[in-house]
C-alpha positions in Angstrom: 24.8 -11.3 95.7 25.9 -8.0 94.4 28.4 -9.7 92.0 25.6 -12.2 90.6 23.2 -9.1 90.0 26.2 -7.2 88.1 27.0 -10.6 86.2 23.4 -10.7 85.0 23.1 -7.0 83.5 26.0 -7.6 81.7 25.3 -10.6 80.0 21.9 -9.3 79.6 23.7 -5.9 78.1 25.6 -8.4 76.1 22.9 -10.3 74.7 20.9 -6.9 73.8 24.1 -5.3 71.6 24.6 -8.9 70.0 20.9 -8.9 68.8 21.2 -5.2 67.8 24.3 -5.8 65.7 22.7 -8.8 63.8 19.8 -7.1 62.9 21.5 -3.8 61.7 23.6 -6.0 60.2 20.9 -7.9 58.0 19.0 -4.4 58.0 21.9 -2.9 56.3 22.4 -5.3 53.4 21.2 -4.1 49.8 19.5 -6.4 47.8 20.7 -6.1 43.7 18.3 -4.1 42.1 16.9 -6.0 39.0 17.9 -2.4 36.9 21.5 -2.0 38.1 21.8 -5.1 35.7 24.6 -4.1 33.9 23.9 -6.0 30.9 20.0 -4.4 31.0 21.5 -0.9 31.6 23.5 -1.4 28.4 20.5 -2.8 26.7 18.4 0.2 27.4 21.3 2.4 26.5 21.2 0.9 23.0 17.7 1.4 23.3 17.2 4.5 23.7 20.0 5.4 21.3 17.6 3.2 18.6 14.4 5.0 19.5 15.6 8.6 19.2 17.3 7.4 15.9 14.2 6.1 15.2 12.2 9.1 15.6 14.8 10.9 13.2 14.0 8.4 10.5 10.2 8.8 11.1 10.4 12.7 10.2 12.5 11.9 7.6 10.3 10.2 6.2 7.4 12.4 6.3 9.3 15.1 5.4 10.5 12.5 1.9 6.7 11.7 1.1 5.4 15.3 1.5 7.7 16.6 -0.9 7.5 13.3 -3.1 3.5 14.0 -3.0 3.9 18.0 -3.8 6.0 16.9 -6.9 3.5 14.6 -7.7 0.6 17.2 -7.9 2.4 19.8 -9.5 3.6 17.0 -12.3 -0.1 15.7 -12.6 -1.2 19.6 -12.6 0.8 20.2 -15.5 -0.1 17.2 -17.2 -3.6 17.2 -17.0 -3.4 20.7 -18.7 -1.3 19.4 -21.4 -3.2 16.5 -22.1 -6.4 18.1 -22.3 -4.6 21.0 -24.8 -3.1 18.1 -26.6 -6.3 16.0 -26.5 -8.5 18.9 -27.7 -6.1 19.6 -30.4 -5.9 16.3 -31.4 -9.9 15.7 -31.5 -10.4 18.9 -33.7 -8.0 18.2 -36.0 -8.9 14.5 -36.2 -12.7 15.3 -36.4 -11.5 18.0 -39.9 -10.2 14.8 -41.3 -12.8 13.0 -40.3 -15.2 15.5 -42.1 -12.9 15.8 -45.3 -13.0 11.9 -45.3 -16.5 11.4 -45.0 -16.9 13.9 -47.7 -14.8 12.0 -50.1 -16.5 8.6 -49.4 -19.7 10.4 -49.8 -20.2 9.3 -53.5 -18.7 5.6 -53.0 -20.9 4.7 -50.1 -24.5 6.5 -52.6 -23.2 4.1 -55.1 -22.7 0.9 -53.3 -26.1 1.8 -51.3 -27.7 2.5 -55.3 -26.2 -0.8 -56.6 -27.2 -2.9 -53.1 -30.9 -1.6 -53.5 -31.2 -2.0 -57.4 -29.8 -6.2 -56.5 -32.4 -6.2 -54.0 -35.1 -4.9 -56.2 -34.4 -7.6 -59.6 -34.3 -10.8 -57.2 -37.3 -9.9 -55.7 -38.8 -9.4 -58.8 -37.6 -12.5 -60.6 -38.1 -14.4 -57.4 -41.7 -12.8 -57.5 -43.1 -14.4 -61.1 -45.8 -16.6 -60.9 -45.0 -19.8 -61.8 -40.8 -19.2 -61.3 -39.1 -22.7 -61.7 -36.6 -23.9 -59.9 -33.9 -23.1 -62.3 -35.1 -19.8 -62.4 -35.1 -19.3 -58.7 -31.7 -20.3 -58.5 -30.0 -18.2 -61.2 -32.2 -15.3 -58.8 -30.3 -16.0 -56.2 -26.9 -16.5 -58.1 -27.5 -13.0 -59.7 -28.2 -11.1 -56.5 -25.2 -12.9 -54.8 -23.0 -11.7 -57.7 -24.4 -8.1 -57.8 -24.2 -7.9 -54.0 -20.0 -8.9 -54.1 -19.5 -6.0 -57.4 -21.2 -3.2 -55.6 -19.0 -4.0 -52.3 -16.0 -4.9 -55.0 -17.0 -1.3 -56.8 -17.1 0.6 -52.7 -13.4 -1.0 -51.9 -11.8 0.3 -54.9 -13.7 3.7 -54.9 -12.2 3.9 -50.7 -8.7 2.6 -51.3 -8.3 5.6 -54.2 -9.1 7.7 -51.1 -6.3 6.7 -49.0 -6.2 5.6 -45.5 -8.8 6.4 -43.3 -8.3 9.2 -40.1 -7.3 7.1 -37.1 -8.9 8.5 -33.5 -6.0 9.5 -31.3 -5.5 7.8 -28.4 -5.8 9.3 -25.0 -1.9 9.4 -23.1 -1.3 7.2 -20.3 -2.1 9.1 -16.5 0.6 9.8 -14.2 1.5 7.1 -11.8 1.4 8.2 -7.6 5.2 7.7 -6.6 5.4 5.0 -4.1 4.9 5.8 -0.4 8.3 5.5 1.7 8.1 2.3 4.0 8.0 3.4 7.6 10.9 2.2 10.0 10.2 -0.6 12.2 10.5 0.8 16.1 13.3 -1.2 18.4 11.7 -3.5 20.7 12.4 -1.8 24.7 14.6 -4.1 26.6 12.8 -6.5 29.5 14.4 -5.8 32.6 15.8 -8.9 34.5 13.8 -10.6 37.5 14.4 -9.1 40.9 16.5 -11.6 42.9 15.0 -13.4 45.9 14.9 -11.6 49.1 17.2 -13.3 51.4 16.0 -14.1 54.8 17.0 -11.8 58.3 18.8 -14.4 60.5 17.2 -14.7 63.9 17.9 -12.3 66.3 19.9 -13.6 69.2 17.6 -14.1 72.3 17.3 -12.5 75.5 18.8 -14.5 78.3 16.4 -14.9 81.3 16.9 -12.6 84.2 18.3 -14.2 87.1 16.1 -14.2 90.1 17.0 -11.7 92.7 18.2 -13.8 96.0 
């Protein structure tokens, strides 16, 4: 009896450590983390290496624009002033010729607008006898046609004595912005790999029955 009773707590002890073992066992096991990847880890290395050189490139490009714009200003600054100095000396000294011009043309342009007038007066008058014929209504016409092309003939060779005439200067072309710099294009982060499947505890081993006291 007493042997059957110690027989039983020891397979019983037995059965307990087996079960205790199994599960530490599976307990125990790591699963692969999805970031210990080593292919990810060197990805996200790279990555960040990108980024931060990234970042450098950003500044540097700020840094290139604010002094490309501050050149800008100061250039347009400087050339506004000029061209208004150049574009107000210009104006005066075209609007002296201008005057000395006008003064010379003066007499041309009182006898083309005398000559003009006096045509205008005859073939209304001719045009304006009672009786006119045909005939004479048409040498009116042909002798106000002809008087109108000597008084311009007379203005063109009064103005081409005069030389040519003061030209308007023309206002300088504006500064152009320089070009913005292109910003850098930030790296893409790295997708980390899918976890693996969880692999499943094996059963723990079960108790055996107790054997029935005698």
């Amino acid at each position: 009896m007493k042997v059957r009773r110690v027989l039983g707590v020891a397979l019983l002890a037995s059965g307990l450590m087996a079960g205790t073992v199994t599960a530490v066992q599976a307990d125990s096991t790591l699963l692969p983390a999805a970031t210990n990847s080593t292919a990810y880890q060197a990805a996200l290395a790279q990555y960040k290496i990108d980024m931060m050189k990234y970042r450098v490139e950003v500044i540097k490009i700020a840094i290139a624009n604010r002094i490309a714009m501050d050149k800008y200003n100061t250039d347009w600054q400087i050339a506004v002033a000029k061209y208004y100095a150049d574009w107000k000396v210009a104006i005066e000294q075209y609007q002296t010729l201008r005057a000395i011009y006008e003064a010379k043309i003066a007499p041309a342009v009182a006898a083309r607008k005398a000559a003009i007038m006096k045509a205008d007066a005859d073939f209304l008058a001719a045009v304006g006898v009672a009786g006119a014929t045909s005939a004479q209504l048409e040498s009116a016409v042909k002798a106000h046609h002809q008087a109108m092309e000597a008084a311009m003939d007379a203005f063109k060779s009064a103005v081409a004595t005069l030389g040519d005439e003061p030209v308007k200067p023309i206002k300088p072309v504006e500064l152009t912005k320089p070009p913005v710099p292109v910003k850098g294009v930030a790296p893409v982060k790295p997708i980390a790999p899918g976890k693996p499947a969880k692999t499943e505890k094996p059963e723990k081993t079960p108790k055996p029955e107790k054997t029935p006291k005698p």
